[in-house]
Each structure stands twice: as structure tokens, then as C-alpha cells.
VMD Tcl script that draws the C-alpha trace (Angstrom):
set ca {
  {-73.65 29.01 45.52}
  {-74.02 26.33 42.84}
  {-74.72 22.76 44.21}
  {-76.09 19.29 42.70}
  {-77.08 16.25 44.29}
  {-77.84 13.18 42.29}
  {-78.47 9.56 42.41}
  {-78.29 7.14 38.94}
  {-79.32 3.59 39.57}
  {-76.38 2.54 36.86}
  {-77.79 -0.30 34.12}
  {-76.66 -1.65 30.44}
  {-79.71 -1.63 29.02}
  {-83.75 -1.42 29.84}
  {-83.41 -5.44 29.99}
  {-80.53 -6.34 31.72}
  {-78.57 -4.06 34.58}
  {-75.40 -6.58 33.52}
  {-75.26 -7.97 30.04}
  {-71.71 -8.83 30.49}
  {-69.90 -5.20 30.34}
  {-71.04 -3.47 33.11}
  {-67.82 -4.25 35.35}
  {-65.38 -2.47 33.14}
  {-67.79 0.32 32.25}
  {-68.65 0.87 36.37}
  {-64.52 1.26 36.66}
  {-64.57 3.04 33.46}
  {-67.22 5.32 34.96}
  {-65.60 5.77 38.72}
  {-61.97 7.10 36.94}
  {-64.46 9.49 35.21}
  {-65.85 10.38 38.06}
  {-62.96 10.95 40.02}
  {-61.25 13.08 37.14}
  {-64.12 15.01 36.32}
  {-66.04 16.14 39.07}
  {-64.44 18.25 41.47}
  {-64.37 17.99 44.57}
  {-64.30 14.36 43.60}
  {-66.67 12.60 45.59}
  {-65.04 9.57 48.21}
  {-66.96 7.19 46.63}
  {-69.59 7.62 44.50}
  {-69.87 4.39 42.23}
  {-71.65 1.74 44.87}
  {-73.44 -1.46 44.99}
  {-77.12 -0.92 46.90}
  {-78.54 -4.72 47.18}
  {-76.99 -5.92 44.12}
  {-77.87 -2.85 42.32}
  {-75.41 0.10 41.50}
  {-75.52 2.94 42.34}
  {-73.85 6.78 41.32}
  {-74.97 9.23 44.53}
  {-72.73 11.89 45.23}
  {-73.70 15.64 46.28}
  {-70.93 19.14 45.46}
  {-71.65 22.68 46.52}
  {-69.24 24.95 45.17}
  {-69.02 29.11 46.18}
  {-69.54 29.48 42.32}
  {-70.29 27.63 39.44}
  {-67.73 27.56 37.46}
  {-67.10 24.63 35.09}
  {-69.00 22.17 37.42}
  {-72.39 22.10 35.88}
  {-70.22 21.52 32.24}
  {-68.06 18.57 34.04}
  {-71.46 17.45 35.51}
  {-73.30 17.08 32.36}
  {-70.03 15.36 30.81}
  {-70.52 12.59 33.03}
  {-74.08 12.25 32.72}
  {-73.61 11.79 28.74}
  {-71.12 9.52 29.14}
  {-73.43 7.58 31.50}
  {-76.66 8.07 28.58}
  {-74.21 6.51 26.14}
  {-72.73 3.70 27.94}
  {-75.17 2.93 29.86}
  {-78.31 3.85 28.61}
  {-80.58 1.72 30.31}
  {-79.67 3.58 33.70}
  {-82.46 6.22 35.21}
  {-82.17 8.70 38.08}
  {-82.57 12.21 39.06}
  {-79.97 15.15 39.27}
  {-81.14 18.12 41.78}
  {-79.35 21.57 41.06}
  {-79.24 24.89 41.96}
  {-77.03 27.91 41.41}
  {-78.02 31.12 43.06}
  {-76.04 33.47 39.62}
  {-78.79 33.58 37.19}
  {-77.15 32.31 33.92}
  {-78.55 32.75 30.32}
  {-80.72 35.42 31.56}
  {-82.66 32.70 33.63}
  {-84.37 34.68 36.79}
  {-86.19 31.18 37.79}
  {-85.13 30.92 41.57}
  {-85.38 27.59 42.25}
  {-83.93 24.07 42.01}
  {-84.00 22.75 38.41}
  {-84.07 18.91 37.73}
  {-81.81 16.55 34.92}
  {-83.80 13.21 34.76}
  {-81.89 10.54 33.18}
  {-83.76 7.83 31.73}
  {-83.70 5.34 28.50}
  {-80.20 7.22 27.44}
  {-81.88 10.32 27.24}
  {-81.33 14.03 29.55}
  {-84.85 15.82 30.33}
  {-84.47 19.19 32.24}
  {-87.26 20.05 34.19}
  {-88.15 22.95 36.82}
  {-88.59 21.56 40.50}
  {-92.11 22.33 41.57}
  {-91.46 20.92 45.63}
  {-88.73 22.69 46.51}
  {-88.80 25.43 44.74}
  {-89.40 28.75 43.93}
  {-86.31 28.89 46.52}
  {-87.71 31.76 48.43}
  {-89.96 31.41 50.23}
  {-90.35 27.26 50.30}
  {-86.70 26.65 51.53}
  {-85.14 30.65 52.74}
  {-86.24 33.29 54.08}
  {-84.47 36.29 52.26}
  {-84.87 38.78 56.12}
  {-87.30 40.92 54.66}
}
mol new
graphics top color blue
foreach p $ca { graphics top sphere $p radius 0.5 }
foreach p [lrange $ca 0 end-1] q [lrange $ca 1 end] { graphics top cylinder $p $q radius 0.2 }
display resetview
């Protein structure tokens, strides 16, 4: 199972959420959206009290090229948009790159920069959040 769920309070720059372009990049970024991430979420792109807002949660069986479409959108969003900050919460349960960490791992996006972290409340996976039946 590989899943994400994230939430990117969307913002020009550190000074200014709008400084005149955000409009055309927020419909810029919801075609991007829509023809990148799949399943494409409803409606991801939203205003929260004047603020916007990308939220939007997948699970896929397998991983695939998600995580790669994923991270495409989230550079797109450091680039244009680089004064936007939020958190992206994934997990896939195939270790990858010979990664045996079993637990949700954590993108922050902030200042037009990616951090990856490990998640220390929800993880390791067993036993915080499953119980493997042992």
C-alpha cells in the first residue's frame, strides 16, 4: 500500500500570499494537479478564509509512479510559489532503496525548499498504528 496525504497553504512569496500572479498560477497549479496525480483528487486547489489551500489524500495498492508524480507537483509548487509551506504524510509498505524504516516519512515544504524527515508520532508503523497478529 503506498498512500500520501498533504496539505500546502499555497503563497507567492514569504511577504505576500498574492503579489498579483497567484490567480493564474492557482489554475496553472489545479490543471497540474489534475494531470498529474492519479487518482486525481475532486478538488484539491481551495480557498480556506481567504487563504488557499492544496489538501488532497491517494492510497494506491502499489506505488508505482505516484510518489515521482507527487514530488513533480511539489517542485513545481517550490518554484512558483515558493513562499507556500505545508506538510506531506507518506507511507508505502514495499521497502524501496533498501529502506527497512517502517513508518510514515514526512516532505515539509517551506521557503521553496523540500525537507524529508522520518515521522516520530505515528510511526514506527507497528506497533503505534497495526498490530501485525502476532
Amino acid at each position: 500500500m503506498y498512500e500520501y496525504h498533504l496539505w500546502i497553504v499555497l503563497s507567492e512569496s514569504t511577504a505576500e500570499s498574492d503579489e498579483g500572479g497567484l490567480l493564474q498560477k492557482l489554475g496553472r497549479l489545479r490543471s497540474l494537479v489534475r494531470d498529474t496525480l492519479h487518482p486525481a483528487p475532486a478538488e484539491a486547489v481551495h480557498a480556506v478564509n481567504y487563504q488557499h489551500v492544496l489538501q488532497c489524500s491517494v492510497a494506491r495498492n502499489h506505488r508505482g509512479d505516484s510518489h515521482e508524480r507527487l514530488m513533480a507537483v511539489l517542485t513545481w509548487i517550490t518554484t512558483e510559489l515558493p513562499g507556500s509551506h505545508g506538510l506531506v504524510y507518506w507511507y508505502d509498505d514495499e521497502p524501496h532503496e533498501g529502506s527497512l524504516f517502517d513508518g510514515f516519512r514526512v516532505i515539509v515544504l517551506a521557503r521553496g525548499q523540500l525537507a524529508h524527515r522520518y515521522d516520530p508520532f505515528l510511526s514506527p508503523l507497528v506497533p503505534v498504528v497495526e498490530d501485525r497478529g502476532e
